[in-house]
N, C-alpha and C positions, 0 to 999 in steps of 0.2 A: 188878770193883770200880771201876775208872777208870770206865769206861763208866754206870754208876749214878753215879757222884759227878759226869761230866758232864752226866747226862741230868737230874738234880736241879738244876745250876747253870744250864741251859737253862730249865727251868721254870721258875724262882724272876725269871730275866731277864722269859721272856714275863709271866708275872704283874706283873713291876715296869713294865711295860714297858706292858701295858693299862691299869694303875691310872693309869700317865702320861703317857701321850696319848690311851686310849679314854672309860675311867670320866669320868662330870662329875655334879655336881648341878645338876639339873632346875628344881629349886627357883630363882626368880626371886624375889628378898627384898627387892632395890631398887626397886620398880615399884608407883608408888602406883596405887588404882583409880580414881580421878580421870585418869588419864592415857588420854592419845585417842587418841595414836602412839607405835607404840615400835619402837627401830633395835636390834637383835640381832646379837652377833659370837659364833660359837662360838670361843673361843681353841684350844681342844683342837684341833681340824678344823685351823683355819688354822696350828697346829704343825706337822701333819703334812703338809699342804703344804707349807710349807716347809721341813722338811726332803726329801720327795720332790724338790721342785727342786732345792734344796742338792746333794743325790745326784748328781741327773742333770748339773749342772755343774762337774765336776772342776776346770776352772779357778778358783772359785770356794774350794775346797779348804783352802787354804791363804792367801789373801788376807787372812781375816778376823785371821788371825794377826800381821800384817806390817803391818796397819791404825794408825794413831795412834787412842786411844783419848779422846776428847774428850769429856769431861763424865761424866756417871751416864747409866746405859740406864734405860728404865721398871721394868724387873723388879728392878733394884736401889734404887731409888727410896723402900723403905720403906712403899709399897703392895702389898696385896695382891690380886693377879692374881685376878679369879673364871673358873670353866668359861665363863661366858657374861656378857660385858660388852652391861650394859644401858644403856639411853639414853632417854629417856622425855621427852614432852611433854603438858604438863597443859590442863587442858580452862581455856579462856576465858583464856588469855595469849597472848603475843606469837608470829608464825607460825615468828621465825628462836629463837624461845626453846624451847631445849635442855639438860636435864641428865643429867646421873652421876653415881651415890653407889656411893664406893668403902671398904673397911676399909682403915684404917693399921695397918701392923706396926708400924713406929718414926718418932714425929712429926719428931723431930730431922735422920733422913734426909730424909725429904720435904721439910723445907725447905729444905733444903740443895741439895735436887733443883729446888727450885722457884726458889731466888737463880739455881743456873748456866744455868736458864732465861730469864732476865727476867721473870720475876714481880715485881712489886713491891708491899707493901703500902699496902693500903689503909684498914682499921681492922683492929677485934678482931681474928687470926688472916684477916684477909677480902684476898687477894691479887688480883690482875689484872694479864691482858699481852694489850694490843690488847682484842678482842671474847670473852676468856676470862678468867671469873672464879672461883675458887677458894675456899672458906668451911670449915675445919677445925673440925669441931663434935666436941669427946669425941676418940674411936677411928674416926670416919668426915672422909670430907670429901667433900663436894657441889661437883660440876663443871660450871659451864652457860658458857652464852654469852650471860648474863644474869643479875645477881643480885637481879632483883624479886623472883622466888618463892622465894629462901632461906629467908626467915623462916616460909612456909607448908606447905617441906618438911620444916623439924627439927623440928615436934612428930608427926611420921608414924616418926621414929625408934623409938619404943614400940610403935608397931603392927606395923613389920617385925618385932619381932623375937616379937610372940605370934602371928601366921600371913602365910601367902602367899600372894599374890594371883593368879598366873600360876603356870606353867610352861612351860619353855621348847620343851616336845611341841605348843603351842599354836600356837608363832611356828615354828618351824624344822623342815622336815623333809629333814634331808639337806643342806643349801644352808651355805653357808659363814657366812650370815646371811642376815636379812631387816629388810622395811619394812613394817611392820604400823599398820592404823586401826582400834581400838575403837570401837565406835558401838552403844550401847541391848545389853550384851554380845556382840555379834556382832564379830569379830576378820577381818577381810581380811589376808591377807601376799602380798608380793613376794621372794618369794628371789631372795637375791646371790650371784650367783658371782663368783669372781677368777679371770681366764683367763691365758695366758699376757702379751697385749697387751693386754685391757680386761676391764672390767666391766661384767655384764649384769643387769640387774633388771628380771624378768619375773613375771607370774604365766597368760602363753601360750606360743606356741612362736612362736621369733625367725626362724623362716622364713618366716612369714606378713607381714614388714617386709623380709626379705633384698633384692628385684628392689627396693624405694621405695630402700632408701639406695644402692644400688650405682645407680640413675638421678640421684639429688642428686649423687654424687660425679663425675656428670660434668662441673656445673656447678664454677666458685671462688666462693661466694658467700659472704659471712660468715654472715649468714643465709638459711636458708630457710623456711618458714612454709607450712601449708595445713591449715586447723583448720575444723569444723563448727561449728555452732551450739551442743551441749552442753560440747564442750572450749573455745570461745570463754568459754562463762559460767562455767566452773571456773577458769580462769587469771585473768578481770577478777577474780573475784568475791576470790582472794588479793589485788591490789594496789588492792582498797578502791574498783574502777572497777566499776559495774554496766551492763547495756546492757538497755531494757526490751524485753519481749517484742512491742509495738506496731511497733516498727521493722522487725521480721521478717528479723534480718540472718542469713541461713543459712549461711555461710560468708565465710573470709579466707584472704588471700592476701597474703602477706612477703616479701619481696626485700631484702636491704639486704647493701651492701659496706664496709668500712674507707677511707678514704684519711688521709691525713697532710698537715694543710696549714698556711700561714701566718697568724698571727692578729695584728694590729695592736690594740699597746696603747695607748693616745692618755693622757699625762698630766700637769696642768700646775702647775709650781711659778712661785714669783714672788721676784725680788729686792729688794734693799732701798728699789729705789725705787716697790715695786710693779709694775713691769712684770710682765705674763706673758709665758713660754714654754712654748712647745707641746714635748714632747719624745714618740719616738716608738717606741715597744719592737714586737720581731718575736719571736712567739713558736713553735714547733711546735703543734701540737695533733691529735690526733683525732678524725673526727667521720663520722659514718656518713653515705651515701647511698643513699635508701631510697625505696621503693613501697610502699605496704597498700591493698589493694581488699577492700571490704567490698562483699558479693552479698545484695539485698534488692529486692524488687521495689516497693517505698514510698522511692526513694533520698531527693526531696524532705520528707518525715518526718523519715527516718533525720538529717537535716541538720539538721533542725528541733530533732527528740530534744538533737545534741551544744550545738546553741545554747543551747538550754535549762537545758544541766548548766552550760553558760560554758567548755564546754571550747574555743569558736569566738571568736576576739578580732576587734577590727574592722580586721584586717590579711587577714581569713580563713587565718587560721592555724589549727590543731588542738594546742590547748596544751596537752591530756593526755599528748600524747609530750613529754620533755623536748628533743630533738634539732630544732632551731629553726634559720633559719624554712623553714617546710613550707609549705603550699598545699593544701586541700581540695578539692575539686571534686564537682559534682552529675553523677554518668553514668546511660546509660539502665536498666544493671542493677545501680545501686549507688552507692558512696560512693567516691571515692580518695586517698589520699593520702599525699603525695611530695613528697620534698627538692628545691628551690628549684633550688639550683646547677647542679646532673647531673642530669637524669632519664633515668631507663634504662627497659626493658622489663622485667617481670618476666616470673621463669621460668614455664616451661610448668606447670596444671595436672598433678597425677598424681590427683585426686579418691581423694585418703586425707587423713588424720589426722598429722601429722607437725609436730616442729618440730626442725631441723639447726644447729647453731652450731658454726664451723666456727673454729679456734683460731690468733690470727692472730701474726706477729711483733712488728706493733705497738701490740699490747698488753704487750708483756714489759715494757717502760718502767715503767707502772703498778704492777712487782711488788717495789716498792723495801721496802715496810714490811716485807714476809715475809722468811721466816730462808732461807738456801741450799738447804735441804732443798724447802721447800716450793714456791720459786722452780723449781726441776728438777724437780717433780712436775708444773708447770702447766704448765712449759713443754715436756714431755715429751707432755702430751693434746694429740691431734689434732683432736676432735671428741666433740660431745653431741648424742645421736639421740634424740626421745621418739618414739614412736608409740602408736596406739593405734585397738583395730578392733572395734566390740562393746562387749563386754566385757572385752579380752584389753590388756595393756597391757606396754610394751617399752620399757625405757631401758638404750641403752649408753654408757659412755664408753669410747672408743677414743683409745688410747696410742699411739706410733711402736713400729714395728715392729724388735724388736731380737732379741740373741742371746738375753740373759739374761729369765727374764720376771720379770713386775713386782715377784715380791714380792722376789727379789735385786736388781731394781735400787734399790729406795726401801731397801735396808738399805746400799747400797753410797752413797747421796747423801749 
């Protein structure tokens, strides 16, 4: 009899127990079809990771117990948690413009959740903190990093709720999430993994990059850089920079280091009897020093081209970089150009597809507006690898190397 009544209590657990971290729905209710990109997190999946970590770190055990308990968590927040947190971007808006539409369980928690955040209001129910805005409409609330297209997402409320547009078999298979681009119905994904010290976003195999980054990592450079001619026009063509195809630049090449220097600030008040004085402020500042060679066999053109945009002043500077003053120069196979003060060599060709940014101390200064939390996540990344070969493309971020992995240590910051 014991033995049936535990073997019943066994069962009833594993059934509770799939329903609450296996089962999800599929169903993607948030996700207008107008939308071009969409970022995918299974919650379920990434539960169970971290509980496997949890597990695997007995030190960890009992910490969360012993913790001072500061503020509301999200899941007590008065939202409700879906299987798969969507994120979606709509076609013809802005590139860093992002949202989320989540159900409210209790309005009154969530904003309670949102005061002990800094959120502060703005109008109607319309909240913001920094580059994050918040819009409470009904039983939902809409989450971007931008509130132009609010008013274009709440009449799409009624259409959520008479069919669906996706499913999440579309975007995810297996991966803890993905990055996905609709184009003319045809769907591209990048699956995300969370490892123990970074994150990988691929949609090839990241051995085909392994020998490029372990060669970059012999260099300190802040950047590194070595881009062909169709990842040259995918990266201008985001920051609104185009480069025509007459110039024939087939490749580039990046160098740039950090340093920290003194900046004179010159400024003059005057007294009663009008005299001036000069007074004279010394400030810090950071400021890169850098190489980019641009490889074209028309270099004379190529010059011609940036003069034409006015991106060339008559200091011969190159004022599409904001990092000033620079120096352009005509070479026999191409374009170059590099910072005034220091000019250095750049690194060695590796003729791949790559750009490394390499995470420096003195940029920590910069991370004042951010809350502690996110301060300790940035300043925890080591580095940002893109690559890309073909077809096949690779982005890691790579974290410092510790005991605990990631997803304990950003619960512990």
């Amino acid at each position: 009899m014991k033995t049936k009544l535990a073997a019943f209590v066994l069962l009833i657990l594993l059934v509770c127990g799939y329903f609450i971290l296996y089962h999800t729905d599929k169903e993607l209710k948030y996700i207008p079809r107008n939308a071009d990109a969409v970022v995918l997190l299974d919650v379920k999946k990434a539960t169970r990771q971290y509980l496997l970590s949890f597990l695997g770190h007995p030190s960890e055990w009992f910490q969360s117990k012993t913790k001072d308990k500061k503020g509301m968590s999200v899941k007590d927040s008065g939202v409700k948690i879906p299987d798969f947190l969507q994120i979606f971007h709509l076609e013809k808006t802005g590139f860093s413009d992002w949202y989320c539409i989540l159900e409210l369980k209790d309005k009154s928690t969530f904003l309670t959740y949102l005061k002990q955040n800094g959120f502060s209001q703005k109008g109607n129910d319309l909240f913001r903190k920094g580059y994050f805005f918040i819009k409470i409409e009904g039983t939902y609330c809409i989450a971007g990093t931008s509130d132009s297209a609010f008013a274009n997402i709440k009449p799409l409320f009624q259409e959520f709720s008479q069919r669906t547009n996706f499913s999440s078999d579309q975007f995810i298979d297996g991966s803890l999430g993905s990055i996905s681009f609709i184009f003319n119905n045809k769907i591209q994904n990048f699956p995300v993994h969370l490892n123990s010290d970074n994150i990988e976003i691929s949609n090839g195999q990241k051995e085909d990059f392994s020998s490029v980054i372990s060669k970059i990592e012999e260099n300190n450079y802040f950047i590194d850089a070595e881009l062909n001619k169709d990842n040259i026009e995918s990266i201008t063509s985001v920051f609104n920079r185009s480069i025509s195809d007459s110039v024939q630049i087939s490749s580039l090449k990046a160098t740039a280091v950090l340093k920290q220097v003194n900046d004179t600030i010159i400024t003059y008040t005057y007294d009663d009897d009008f005299n001036e004085t000069e007074k004279k402020t010394i400030q810090k500042i950071i400021q890169p020093d850098y190489v980019i060679s641009l490889k074209t066999p028309m270099p004379e053109k190529a010059l011609q081209h940036f003069q034409n945009k006015k991106w060339v002043n008559a200091q011969n500077q190159f004022t599409a970089i904001p990092f000033q003053p620079n120096i352009i120069e005509e070479k026999p196979d191409g374009v170059e150009i590099y910072s005034i003060k220091n000019k250095f060599n750049t690194a060695r060709r590796l003729n791949a597809n790559y750009i490394f940014i390499r995470n420096n101390t003195l940029l920590f200064s910069k991370l004042k507006s951010l809350n502690r939390k996110e301060r300790n996540i940035i300043s925890d990344l080591s580095s940002i690898f893109y690559g890309n070969k073909g077809q096949e493309y690779y982005v890691r971020l790579q974290f410092k190397k510790e005991d605990l992995p990631l997803m304990l240590r950003w619960q512990n910051n």
